[in-house]
VMD Tcl script that draws the C-alpha trace (Angstrom):
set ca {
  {78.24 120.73 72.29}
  {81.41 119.32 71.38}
  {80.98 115.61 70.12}
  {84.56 113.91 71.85}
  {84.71 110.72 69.26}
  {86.45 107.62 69.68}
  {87.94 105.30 67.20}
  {85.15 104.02 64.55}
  {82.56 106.44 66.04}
  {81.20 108.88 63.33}
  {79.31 112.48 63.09}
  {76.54 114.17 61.23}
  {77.72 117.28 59.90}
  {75.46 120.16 58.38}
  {77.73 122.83 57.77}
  {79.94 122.65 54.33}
  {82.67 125.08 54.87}
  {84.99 123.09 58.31}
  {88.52 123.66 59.64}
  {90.45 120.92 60.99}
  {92.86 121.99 63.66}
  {95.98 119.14 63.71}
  {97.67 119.64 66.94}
  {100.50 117.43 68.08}
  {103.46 116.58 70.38}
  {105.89 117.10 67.54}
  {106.06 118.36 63.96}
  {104.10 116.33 61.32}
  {103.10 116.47 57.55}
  {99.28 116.85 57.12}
  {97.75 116.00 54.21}
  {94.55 115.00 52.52}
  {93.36 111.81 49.68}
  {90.79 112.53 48.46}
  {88.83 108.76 47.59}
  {85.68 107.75 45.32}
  {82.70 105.82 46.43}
  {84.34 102.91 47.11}
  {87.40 104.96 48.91}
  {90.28 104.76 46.99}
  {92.21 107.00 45.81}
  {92.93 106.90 41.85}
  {96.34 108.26 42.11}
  {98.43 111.17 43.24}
  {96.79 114.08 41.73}
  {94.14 113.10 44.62}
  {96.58 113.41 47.13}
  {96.46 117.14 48.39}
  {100.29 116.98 50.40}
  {102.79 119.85 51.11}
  {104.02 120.24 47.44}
  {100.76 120.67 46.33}
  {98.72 122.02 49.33}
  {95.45 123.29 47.39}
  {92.89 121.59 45.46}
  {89.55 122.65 44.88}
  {87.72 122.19 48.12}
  {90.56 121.44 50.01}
  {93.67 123.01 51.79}
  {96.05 121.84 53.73}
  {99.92 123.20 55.21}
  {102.05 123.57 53.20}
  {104.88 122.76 55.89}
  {105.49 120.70 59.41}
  {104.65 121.80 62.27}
  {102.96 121.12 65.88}
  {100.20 122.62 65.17}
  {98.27 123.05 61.68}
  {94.52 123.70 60.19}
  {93.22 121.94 57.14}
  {90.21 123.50 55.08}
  {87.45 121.68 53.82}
  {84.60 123.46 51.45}
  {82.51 120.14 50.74}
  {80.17 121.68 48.21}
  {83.55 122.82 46.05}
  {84.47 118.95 45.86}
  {83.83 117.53 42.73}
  {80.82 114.60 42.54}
  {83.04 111.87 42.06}
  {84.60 112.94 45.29}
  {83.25 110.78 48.49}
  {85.99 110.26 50.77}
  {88.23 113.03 52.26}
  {91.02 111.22 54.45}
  {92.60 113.48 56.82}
  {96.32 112.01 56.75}
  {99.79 112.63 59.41}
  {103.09 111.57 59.21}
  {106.51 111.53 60.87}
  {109.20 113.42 59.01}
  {111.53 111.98 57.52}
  {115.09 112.50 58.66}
  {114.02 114.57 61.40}
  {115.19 115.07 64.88}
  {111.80 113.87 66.32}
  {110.47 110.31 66.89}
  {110.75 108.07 64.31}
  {107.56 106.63 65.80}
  {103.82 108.25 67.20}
  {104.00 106.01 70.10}
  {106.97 108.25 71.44}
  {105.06 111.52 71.07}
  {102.05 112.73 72.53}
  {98.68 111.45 70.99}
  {97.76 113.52 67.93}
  {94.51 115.57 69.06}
  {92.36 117.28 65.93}
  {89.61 118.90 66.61}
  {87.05 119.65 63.40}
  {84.83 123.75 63.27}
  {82.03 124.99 61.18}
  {82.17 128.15 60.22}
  {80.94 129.91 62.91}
  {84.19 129.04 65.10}
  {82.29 126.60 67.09}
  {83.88 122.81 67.33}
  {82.11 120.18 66.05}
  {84.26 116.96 66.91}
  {87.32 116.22 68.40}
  {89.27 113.30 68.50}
  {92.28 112.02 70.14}
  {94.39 109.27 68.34}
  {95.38 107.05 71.12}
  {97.21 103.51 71.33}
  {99.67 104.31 68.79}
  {103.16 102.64 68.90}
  {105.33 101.96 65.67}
  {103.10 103.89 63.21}
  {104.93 106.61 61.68}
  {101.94 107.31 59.43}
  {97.99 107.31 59.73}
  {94.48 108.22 58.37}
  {93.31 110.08 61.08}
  {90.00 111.04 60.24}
  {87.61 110.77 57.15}
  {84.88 112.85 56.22}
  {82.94 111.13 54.02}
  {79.54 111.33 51.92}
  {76.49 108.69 52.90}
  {73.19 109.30 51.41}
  {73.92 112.81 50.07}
  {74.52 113.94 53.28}
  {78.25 114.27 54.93}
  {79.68 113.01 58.49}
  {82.96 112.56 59.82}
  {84.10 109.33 61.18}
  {87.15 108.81 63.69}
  {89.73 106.42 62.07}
  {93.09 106.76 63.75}
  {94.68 103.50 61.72}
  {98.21 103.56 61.93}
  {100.91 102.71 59.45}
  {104.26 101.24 60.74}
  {105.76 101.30 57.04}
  {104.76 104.83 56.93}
  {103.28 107.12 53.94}
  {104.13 104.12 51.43}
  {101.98 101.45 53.16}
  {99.02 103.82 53.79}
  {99.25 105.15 49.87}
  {99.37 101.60 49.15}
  {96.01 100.75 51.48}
  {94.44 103.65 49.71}
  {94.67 102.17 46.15}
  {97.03 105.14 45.27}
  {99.59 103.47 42.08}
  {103.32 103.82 42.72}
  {102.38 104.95 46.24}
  {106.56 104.85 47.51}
  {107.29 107.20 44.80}
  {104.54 109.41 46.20}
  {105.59 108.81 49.64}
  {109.29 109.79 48.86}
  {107.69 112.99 47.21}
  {105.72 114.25 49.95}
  {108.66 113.17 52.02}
  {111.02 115.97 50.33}
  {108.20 118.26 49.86}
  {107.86 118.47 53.40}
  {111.12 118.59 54.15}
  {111.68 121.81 51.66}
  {109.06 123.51 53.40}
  {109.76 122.10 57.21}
  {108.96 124.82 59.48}
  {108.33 124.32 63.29}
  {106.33 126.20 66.07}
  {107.52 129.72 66.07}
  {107.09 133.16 67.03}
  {106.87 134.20 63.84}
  {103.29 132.56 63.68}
  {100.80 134.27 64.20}
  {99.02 133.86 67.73}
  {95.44 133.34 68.76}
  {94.33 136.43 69.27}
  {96.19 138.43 66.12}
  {95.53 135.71 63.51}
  {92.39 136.50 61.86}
  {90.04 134.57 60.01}
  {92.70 131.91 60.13}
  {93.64 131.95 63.88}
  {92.20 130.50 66.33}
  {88.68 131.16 67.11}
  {87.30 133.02 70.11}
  {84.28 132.33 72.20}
  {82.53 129.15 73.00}
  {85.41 127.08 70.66}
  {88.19 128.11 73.09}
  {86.60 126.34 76.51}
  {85.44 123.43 74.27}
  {87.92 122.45 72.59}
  {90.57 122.45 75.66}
  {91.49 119.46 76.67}
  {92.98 118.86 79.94}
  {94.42 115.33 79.46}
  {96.64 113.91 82.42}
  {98.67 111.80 79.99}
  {100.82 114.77 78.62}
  {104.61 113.43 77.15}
  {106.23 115.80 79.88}
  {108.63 118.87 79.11}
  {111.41 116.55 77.24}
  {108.96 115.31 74.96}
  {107.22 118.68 73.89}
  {109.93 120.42 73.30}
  {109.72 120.53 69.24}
  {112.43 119.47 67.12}
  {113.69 122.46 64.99}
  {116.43 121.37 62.89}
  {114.46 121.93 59.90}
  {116.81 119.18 57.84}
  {116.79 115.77 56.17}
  {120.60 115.10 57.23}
  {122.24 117.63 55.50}
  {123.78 120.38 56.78}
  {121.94 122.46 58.98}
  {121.95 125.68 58.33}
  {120.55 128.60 60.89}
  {116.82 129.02 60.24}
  {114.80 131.94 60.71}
  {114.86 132.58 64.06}
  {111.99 133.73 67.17}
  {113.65 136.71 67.15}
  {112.53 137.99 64.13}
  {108.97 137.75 65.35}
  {106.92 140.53 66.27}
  {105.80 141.02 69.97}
  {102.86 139.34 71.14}
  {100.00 141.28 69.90}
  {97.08 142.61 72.00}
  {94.68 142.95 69.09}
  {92.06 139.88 68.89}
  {90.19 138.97 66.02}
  {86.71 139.85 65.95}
  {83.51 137.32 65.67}
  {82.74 135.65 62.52}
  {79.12 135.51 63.03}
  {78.59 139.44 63.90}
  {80.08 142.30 65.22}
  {79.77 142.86 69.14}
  {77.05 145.29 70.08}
  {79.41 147.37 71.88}
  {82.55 147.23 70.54}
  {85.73 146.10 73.29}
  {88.20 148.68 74.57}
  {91.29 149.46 72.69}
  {95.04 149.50 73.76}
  {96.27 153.25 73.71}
  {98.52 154.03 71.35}
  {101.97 152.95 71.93}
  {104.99 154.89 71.00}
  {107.06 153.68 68.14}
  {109.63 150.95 69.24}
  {107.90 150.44 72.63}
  {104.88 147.22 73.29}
  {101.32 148.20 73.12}
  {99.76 148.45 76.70}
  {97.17 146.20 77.77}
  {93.58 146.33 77.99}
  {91.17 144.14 79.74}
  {88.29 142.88 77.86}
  {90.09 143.51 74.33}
  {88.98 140.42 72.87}
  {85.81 139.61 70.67}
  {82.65 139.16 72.59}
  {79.07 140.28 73.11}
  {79.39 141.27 76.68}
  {82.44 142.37 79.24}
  {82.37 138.64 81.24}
  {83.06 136.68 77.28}
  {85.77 139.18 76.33}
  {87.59 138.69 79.40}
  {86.68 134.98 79.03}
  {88.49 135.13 75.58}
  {90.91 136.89 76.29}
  {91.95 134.81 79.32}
  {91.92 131.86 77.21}
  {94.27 133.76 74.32}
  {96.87 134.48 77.22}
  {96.71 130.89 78.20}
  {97.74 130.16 73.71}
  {99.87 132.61 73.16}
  {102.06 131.97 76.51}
  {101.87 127.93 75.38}
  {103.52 129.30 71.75}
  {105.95 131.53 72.89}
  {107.46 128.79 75.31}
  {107.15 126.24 72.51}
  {109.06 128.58 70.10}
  {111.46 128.69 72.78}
  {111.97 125.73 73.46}
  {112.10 125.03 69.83}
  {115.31 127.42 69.31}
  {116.73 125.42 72.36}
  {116.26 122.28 70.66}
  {117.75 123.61 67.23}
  {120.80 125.16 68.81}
  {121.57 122.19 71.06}
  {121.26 120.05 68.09}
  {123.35 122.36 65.83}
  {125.83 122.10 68.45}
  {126.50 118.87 68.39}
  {126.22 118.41 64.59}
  {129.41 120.79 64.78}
  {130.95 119.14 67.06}
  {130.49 115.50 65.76}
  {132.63 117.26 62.27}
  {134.80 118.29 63.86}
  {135.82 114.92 65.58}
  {134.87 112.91 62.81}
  {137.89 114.73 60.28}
  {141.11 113.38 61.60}
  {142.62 117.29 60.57}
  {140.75 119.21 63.35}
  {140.43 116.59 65.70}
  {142.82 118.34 67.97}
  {145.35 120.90 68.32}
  {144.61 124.45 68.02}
  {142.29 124.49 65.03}
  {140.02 121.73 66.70}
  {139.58 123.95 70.00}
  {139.04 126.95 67.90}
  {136.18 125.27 66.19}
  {134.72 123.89 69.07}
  {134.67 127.49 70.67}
  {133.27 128.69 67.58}
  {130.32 126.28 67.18}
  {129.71 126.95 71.45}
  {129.42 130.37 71.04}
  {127.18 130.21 68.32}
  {124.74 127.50 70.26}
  {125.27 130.20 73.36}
  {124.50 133.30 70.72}
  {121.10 131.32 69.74}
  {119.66 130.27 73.49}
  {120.00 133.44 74.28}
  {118.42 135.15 71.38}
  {115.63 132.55 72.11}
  {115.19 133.57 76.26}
  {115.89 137.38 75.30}
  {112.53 137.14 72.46}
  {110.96 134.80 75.51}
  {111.47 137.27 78.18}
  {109.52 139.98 75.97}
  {106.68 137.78 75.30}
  {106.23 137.09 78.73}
  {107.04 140.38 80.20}
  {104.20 141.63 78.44}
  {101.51 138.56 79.18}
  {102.44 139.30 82.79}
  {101.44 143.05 82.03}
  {98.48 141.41 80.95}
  {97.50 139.09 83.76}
  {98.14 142.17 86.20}
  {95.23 144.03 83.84}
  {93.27 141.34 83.44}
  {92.97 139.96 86.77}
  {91.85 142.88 88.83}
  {89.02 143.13 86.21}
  {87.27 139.31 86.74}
  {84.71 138.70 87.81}
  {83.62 136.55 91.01}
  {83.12 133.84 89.06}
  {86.55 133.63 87.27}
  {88.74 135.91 90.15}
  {90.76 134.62 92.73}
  {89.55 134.25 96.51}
  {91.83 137.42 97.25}
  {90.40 139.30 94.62}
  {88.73 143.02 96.24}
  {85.47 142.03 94.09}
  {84.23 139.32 96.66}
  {84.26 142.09 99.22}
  {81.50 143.65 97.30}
  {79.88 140.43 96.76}
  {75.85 139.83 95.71}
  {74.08 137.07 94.30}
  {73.99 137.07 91.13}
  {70.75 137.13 88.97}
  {72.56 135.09 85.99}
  {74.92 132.00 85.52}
  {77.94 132.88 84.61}
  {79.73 131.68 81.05}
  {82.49 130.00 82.93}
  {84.21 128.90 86.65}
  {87.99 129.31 88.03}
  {89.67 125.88 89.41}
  {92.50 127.34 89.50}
  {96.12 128.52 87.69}
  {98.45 127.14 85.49}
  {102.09 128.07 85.04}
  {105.30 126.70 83.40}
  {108.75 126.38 84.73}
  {110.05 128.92 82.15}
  {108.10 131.79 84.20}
  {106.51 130.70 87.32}
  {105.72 133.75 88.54}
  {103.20 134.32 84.88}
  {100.10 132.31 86.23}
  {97.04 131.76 83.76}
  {93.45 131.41 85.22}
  {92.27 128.13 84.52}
  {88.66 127.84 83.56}
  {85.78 126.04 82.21}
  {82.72 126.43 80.98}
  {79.61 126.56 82.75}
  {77.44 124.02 82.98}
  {80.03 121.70 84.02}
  {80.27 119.11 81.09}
  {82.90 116.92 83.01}
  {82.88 116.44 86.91}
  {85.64 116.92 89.06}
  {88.20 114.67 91.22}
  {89.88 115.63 93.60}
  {93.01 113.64 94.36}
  {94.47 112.97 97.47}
  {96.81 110.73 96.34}
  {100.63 111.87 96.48}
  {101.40 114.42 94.23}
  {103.54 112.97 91.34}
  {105.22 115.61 88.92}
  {105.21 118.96 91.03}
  {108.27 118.47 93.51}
  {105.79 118.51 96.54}
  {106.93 116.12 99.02}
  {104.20 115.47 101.66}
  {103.91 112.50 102.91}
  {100.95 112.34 105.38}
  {98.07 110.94 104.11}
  {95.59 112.48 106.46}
  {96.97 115.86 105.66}
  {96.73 115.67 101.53}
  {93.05 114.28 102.44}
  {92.24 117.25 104.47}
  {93.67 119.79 101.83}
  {91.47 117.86 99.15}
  {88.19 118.55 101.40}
  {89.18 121.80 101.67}
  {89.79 122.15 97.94}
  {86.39 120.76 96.83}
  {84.64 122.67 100.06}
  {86.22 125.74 98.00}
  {84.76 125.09 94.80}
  {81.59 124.08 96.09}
  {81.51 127.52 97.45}
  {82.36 129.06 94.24}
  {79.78 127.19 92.62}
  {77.34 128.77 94.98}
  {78.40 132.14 95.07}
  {78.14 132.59 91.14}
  {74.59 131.02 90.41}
  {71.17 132.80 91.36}
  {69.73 131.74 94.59}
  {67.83 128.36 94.42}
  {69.38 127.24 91.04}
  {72.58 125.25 92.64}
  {72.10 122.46 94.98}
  {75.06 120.76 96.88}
  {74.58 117.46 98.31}
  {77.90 115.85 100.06}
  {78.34 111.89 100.92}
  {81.11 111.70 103.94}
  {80.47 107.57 105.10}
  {82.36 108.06 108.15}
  {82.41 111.50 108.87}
  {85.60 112.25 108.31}
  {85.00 115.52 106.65}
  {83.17 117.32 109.51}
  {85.62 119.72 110.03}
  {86.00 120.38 106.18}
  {82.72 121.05 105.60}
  {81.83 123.20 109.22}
  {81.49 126.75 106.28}
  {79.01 124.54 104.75}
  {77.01 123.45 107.63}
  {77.09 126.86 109.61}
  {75.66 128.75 107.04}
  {73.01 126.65 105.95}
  {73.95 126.21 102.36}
  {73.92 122.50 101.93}
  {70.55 120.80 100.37}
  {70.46 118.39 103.29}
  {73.04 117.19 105.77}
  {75.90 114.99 104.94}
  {75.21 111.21 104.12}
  {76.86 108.74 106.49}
  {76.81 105.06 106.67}
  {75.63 102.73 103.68}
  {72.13 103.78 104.26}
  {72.26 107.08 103.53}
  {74.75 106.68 100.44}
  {72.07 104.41 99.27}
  {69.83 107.60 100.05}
  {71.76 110.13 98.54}
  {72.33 107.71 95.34}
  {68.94 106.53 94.46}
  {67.74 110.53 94.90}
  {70.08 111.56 92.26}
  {69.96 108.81 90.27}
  {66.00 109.16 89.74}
  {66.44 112.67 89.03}
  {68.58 112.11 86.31}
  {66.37 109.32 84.95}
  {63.12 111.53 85.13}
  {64.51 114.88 83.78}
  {66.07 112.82 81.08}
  {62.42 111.62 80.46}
  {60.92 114.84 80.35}
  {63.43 115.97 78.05}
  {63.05 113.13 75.76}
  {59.07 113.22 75.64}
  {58.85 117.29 75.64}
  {56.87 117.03 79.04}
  {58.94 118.52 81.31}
  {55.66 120.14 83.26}
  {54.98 116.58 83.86}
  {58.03 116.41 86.06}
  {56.61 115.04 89.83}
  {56.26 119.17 92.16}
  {58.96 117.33 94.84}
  {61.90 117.21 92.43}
  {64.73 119.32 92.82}
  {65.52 121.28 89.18}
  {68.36 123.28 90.13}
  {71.45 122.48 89.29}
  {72.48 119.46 91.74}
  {76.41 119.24 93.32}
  {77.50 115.55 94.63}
  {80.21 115.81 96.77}
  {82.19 112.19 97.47}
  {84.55 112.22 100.13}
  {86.67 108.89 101.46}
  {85.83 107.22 98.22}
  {85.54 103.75 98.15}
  {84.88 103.19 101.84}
  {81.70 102.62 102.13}
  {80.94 102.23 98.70}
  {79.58 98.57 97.09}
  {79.66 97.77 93.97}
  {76.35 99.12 93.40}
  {76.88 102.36 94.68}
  {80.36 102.50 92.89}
  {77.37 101.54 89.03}
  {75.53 104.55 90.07}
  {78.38 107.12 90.30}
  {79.70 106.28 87.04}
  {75.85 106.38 85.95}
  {75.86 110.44 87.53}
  {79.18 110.98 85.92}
  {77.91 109.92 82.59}
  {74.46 110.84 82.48}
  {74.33 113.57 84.82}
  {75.81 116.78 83.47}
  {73.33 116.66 80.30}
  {70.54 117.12 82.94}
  {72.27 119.61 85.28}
  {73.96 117.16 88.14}
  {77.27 116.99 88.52}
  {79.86 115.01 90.51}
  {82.79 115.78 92.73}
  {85.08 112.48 94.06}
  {87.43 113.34 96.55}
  {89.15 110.30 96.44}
  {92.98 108.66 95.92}
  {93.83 106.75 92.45}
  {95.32 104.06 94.25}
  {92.99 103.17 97.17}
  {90.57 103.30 94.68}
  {92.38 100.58 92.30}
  {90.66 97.61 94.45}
  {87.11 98.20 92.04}
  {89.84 97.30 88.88}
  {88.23 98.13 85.87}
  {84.93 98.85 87.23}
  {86.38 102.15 87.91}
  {88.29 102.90 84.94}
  {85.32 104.78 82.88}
  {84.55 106.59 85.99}
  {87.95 107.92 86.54}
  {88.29 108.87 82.97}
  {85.48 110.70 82.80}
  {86.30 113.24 85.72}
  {88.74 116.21 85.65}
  {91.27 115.60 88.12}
  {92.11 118.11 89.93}
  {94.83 118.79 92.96}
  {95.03 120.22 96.58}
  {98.59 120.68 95.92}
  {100.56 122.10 93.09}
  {100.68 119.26 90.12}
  {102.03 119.13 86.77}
  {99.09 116.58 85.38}
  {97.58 118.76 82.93}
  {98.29 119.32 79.47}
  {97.18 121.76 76.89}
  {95.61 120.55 73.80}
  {97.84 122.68 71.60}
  {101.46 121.92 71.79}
  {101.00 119.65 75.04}
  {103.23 121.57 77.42}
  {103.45 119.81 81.55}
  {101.33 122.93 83.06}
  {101.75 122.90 86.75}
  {98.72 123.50 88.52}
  {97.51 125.41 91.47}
  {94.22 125.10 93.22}
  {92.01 127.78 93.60}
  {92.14 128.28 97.51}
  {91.43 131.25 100.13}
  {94.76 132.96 101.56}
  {95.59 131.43 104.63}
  {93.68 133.20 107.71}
  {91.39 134.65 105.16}
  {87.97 134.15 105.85}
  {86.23 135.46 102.58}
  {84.79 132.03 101.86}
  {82.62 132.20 104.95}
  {81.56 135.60 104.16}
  {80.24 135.01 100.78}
  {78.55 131.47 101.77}
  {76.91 133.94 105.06}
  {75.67 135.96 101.97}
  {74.62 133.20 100.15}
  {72.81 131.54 103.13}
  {70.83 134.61 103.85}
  {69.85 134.83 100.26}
  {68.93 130.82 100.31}
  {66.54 131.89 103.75}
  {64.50 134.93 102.25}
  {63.84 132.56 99.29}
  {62.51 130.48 101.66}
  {65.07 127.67 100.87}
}
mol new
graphics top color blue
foreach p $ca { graphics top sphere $p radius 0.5 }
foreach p [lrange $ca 0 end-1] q [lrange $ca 1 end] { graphics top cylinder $p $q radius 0.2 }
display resetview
C-alpha cells in the first residue's frame, strides 16, 4: 500500500534501487544534493543538476519538463553520503510562473524496483517559492527512509544552495540556471508514452491505480497548458516539433518482476506507413482482467500526453507569435507600411502553420486511442464495463473479487467524444461522496436542488449495485442511513430484491444504530488483526466487506455521529468497511472544520458531468461522467434480481 505522506512525515524503505517520478503543473529543473551526516552539502560537485545529471548512485533529467524520474541506487552512494535532497525549481526566463503558488502543487511519487509505489507526496501551500527541497531520503541507523520536506525558497536555487551549506551557492544557481535552459525541453510527443517506454516508462500493474491521484484542486485548462518556448529571452527559435513524433504505440512494456504465464495478444501486423491495429488485453499482466486493467490505465497516460504536447505547441506558437509581433512594433522601420503588414502576415501564418501541425499530430493520436477504447471496451469485464455493456446480459456471480471498479469516464474538451474508463482499485482505499451540490466547472446548469439530490441517490444506488454484482455472494454488505426517508424511491432496486443487510436507518435512533454497529466492527477486526486472533472475533459479526450509504447528510446527524463517520472514513477501509456520503459541500459547511478531514478523505464524485478531477501526471481539468444505466434500461434490476437470488440460496 501506497504510504500518501504529508509534510515532516517520513518512511522506512527496504529496497535500494527507487525511482522518483516528479510530476508537475509546469516545466521544472530537478535535481539532487547530495549532504553528509550533518546534511550539508560540501559544494557543487555534490550537486547532481542538469549539466551534470549522473553521479554514482544517482540520476536525474537532464532537461525541464512536466513530468520527470530521478534514480536512486543507495548502496552505489559513497559512505560519507547521508542525505539525498530531492530538489525543483522554476526556470529561469521562462514563459511559466515565476512562482509555485501559481501552478499546480508538485506531486512525486517514490517506486522500488518492482514498479510498485512506495510514497507519494504532494507539496501543498506553496506561494512565492520558486525553489524547494522536496523530499530527502536519508540514512538513520544504517537503515534508509524518506522523509516529506516540501520547504520552499522565495529567493530561489541561490537561497536553498545557501541553506544547504553549498559555497558560492549563486554562482551554482546561475549554472544550473543556464544548464537547464540549454537543455529545456517540455512535454512532447516525442517522449516516449506509458506503455512503449520500457524499463524507464511508466510502470504497469498495481503502481498505475495507486499512484493516481484524483485531486479536486486541479489549476484548470489555462494553467496546464505547458509553456514551450524553450528560451531564456532570446530569440526563439522553432523547436522540435509533436509532429516529428511517432504514433502512439500499442506495444506495452512487460513486468519487471516476471514474465506473464501466458503471454498477451499481439497487434497484427500493420502495413508500412499505416497505425498498428489494436488489441485488447496487450498490456503486461498475469491474467486477461490486469492487462485490460493496464492497459485502460495506459490509454488514460498516453491521451493526458498527447493533449499536453498539444497544448504545448499551442502555447509555443501563440507565444512565438507575439514575440514577432512585439519586433516588429518595437523597430520604428517596420512599424507600418507595407513591410510591417508583410511581416505580420508572415509571423501569422507561421503561428497558423504550427497549431495546425499540433491538432493534425493530435487528431492521429486520438484517432487511434478511440480505435482503442472501441476494442477495449466491448472486452471488460462486469466489473470495469459500462451498464450498456452486452456482458451484464450474461451476468453470474462471480466466485472472485475483482482487481478494480468503474465510477465512471473521463474526457477532455479536445475530444469529447474519446471517453476513458475511470477506475480504482479494489478494496476501496478511499470512500466515496457523492455531491449534490451544483455542479461548478462542467457547463451544467440545473438548478433544482431536489432534482441534483435525486440523481446523486441514484448515482450511489448504481454503484452500490456494482459493488454487489462483482463480489462473491455473502462477501459485500450494504447498509444505507436515509434520516428522513427521503431516498425511498432511490433505493426501491435495493429493497425489492432483497439485497440490503438490513433496512434503511431513519431517525437519530437508528443512525445511532447503524453507527455504533460499524464502528465496533471496525474496532474489533482491527483488534484481531493487531493480536493475530482473528478466530477470536465474537460468531455475530459481519466479515464481509461492509457498504455505508449516507444520504441527506447532516440532517440528522450530531456531532457525535458526524466523530464516527470520519472515524469509518479513516479507519474503515484497512478492515474492509467503506463509506459513501451523499451529501452537498455547502449544507454541510455548518460542522466548520469538524468536517474538513472527513471531506478530504472521500473521493468526490458527481451525478452530473464535472470537471473536478485531475490527473496526477500533467494535471489536465478531466470532465467526468457517472457511471449510470441508459435511461429506460432496467439492467440494474436484473443483475441485483440475480444477485438477490444468489444472497437467498446462501441462506443470506
Amino acid at each position: 500500500m501506497t504510504a500518501e505522506l504529508v509534510r515532516g512525515q517520513n518512511h522506512s524503505l527496504t529496497e535500494s534501487r527507487l525511482e522518483i517520478r516528479i510530476s508537475t503543473g509546469d516545466p521544472v529543473v530537478v535535481g539532487a544534493a547530495l549532504g553528509g551526516a550533518d546534511g550539508r552539502v560540501s559544494g557543487a560537485g555534490q550537486v547532481v543538476r542538469p549539466g551534470s545529471p549522473r553521479v554514482p548512485g544517482v540520476e536525474v533529467p537532464a532537461g525541464v519538463a512536466t513530468v520527470q524520474r530521478l534514480s536512486l541506487e543507495l548502496d552505489v552512494l559513497p559512505d560519507s553520503v547521508h542525505r539525498v535532497h530531492v530538489l525543483l525549481a522554476l526556470p529561469a526566463g521562462g514563459r511559466g510562473p515565476v512562482r509555485f503558488g501559481a501552478t499546480a502543487a508538485p506531486f512525486l511519487a517514490l517506486s522500488g524496483s518492482g514498479g510498485e509505489d512506495i510514497a507519494s507526496f504532494t507539496v501543498t501551500e506553496l506561494d512565492a517559492e520558486t525553489a524547494l527541497v522536496a523530499l530527502e531520503v536519508y540514512r538513520r541507523q544504517g537503515a534508509w527512509r524518506v522523509r516529506a520536506v516540501g520547504q520552499g525558497y522565495a529567493g530561489g536555487l541561490a537561497e536553498l544552495f545557501r541553506d544547504l551549506g553549498v559555497e558560492r551557492a549563486s554562482e551554482l544557481a546561475a549554472c544550473v540556471e543556464e544548464q537547464a535552459a540549454e537543455g529545456a525541453s517540455v512535454l512532447s510527443a516525442s517522449q516516449p508514452s506509458a506503455r512503449h517506454a520500457g524499463s524507464g516508462g511508466r510502470h504497469t500493474g498495481q503502481t498505475a491505480g495507486a499512484s493516481v491521484d484524483w485531486s479536486a484542486d486541479h489549476p484548470g485548462p489555462e494553467a496546464t497548458a505547458s509553456a514551450a518556448s524553450g528560451g531564456t529571452g532570446q530569440a526563439v527559435t522553432e523547436p522540435e516539433t509533436p509532429s516529428t513524433a511517432g504514433p502512439v504505440d500499442y506495444r506495452h512494456p512487460r513486468r519487471r518482476a516476471a514474465e506473464p504465464p501466458q503471454p498477451a495478444p499481439t497487434a497484427p501486423a500493420a502495413e508500412p506507413g499505416t497505425p498498428p491495429q489494436p488489441v485488447a488485453g496487450d498490456a503486461a499482466g498475469w491474467t486477461m482482467e490486469e492487462r485490460l486493467y493496464n492497459q485502460v490505465w495506459g490509454m488514460f497516460e498516453d491521451l493526458a500526453r498527447s493533449t499536453a504536447a498539444y497544448r504545448s505547441a499551442v502555447g509555443f506558437a501563440e507565444s512565438r507569435l507575439e514575440q514577432e509581433l512585439d519586433r516588429v512594433l518595437s523597430d520604428p522601420a517596420t512599424r507600418v507600411g507595407p513591410v510591417a503588414d508583410a511581416a505580420r502576415e508572415e509571423a501569422r501564418a507561421k503561428h497558423s502553420r504550427l497549431v495546425e501541425q499540433a491538432r493534425a499530430v493530435l487528431d492521429r493520436d486520438l484517432a487511434q486511442l478511440t480505435a482503442e477504447a472501441e476494442v477495449v471496451e466491448h472486452a471488460l469485464p462486469p466489473a470495469l464495463a459500462r451498464w450498456d455493456s452486452p456482458v451484464w446480459h450474461g451476468y453470474q456471480a462471480p466466485l472472485e473479487t475483482p482487481m478494480a471498479l468503474r465510477l465512471g469516464d473521463l474526457h477532455l474538451p479536445e475530444r469529447r467524444g474519446l471517453r476513458i474508463p475511470m477506475l480504482v482499485r479494489l478494496p476501496l482505499e478511499r470512500g466515496l461522496w457523492v455531491d449534490c451540490g451544483r455542479a461548478t466547472g462542467s457547463g451544467t446548469d440545473m438548478a433544482d436542488p431536489a432534482e441534483l439530490r435525486r440523481l446523486a441517490m441514484d448515482c450511489a444506488v448504481a454503484h452500490a449495485a456494482r459493488l454487489l454484482a462483482v463480489h462473491p455472494v455473502g462477501e459485500y454488505s450494504v447498509h444505507v442511513i436515509d434520516p428522513a426517508g427521503s431516498a425511498g424511491a432511490a433505493l426501491a432496486p435495493l429493497l425489492e430484491h432483497g439485497v440490503l443487510a438490513q433496512p434503511p436507518a431513519a431517525g437519530a435512533q437508528g443512525v445511532s444504530a447503524v453507527l455504533a454497529g460499524l464502528t465496533r466492527r471496525v474496532d474489533l477486526v482491527q483488534m484481531a488483526v493487531r493480536s493475530g486472533a482473528a478466530d477470536a472475533l465474537p460468531p455475530d459479526l459481519d466479515t464481509a466487506e461492509q457498504l455505508l450509504i449516507v444520504n441527506d447528510f447532516p440532517h440528522g446527524f450530531d456531532d457525535r455521529a458526524v466523530t464516527q463517520l470520519r472515524y469509518l472514513a479513516d479507519e474503515g477501509p484497512s478492515v474492509g468497511v467503506h463509506l459513501m456520503m451523499v451529501a452537498d459541500r455547502e449544507d454541510s459547511r455548518g460542522f466548520g472544520p469538524v468536517l474538513d478531514p472527513l471531506w478530504r478523505s472521500l473521493l468526490r464524485i458527481t451525478p452530473v458531468p464535472d470537471d473536478h478531477l485531475a490527473d496526477p501526471w500533467v494535471r489536465h481539468a478531466w470532465t467526468y461522467e457517472p457511471s449510470l444505466a441508459p435511461a429506460g434500461s432496467d439492467v440494474v434490476g436484473r443483475v441485483l434480481w440475480q444477485v438477490g437470488q444468489a444472497r437467498r440460496a446462501y441462506g443470506l
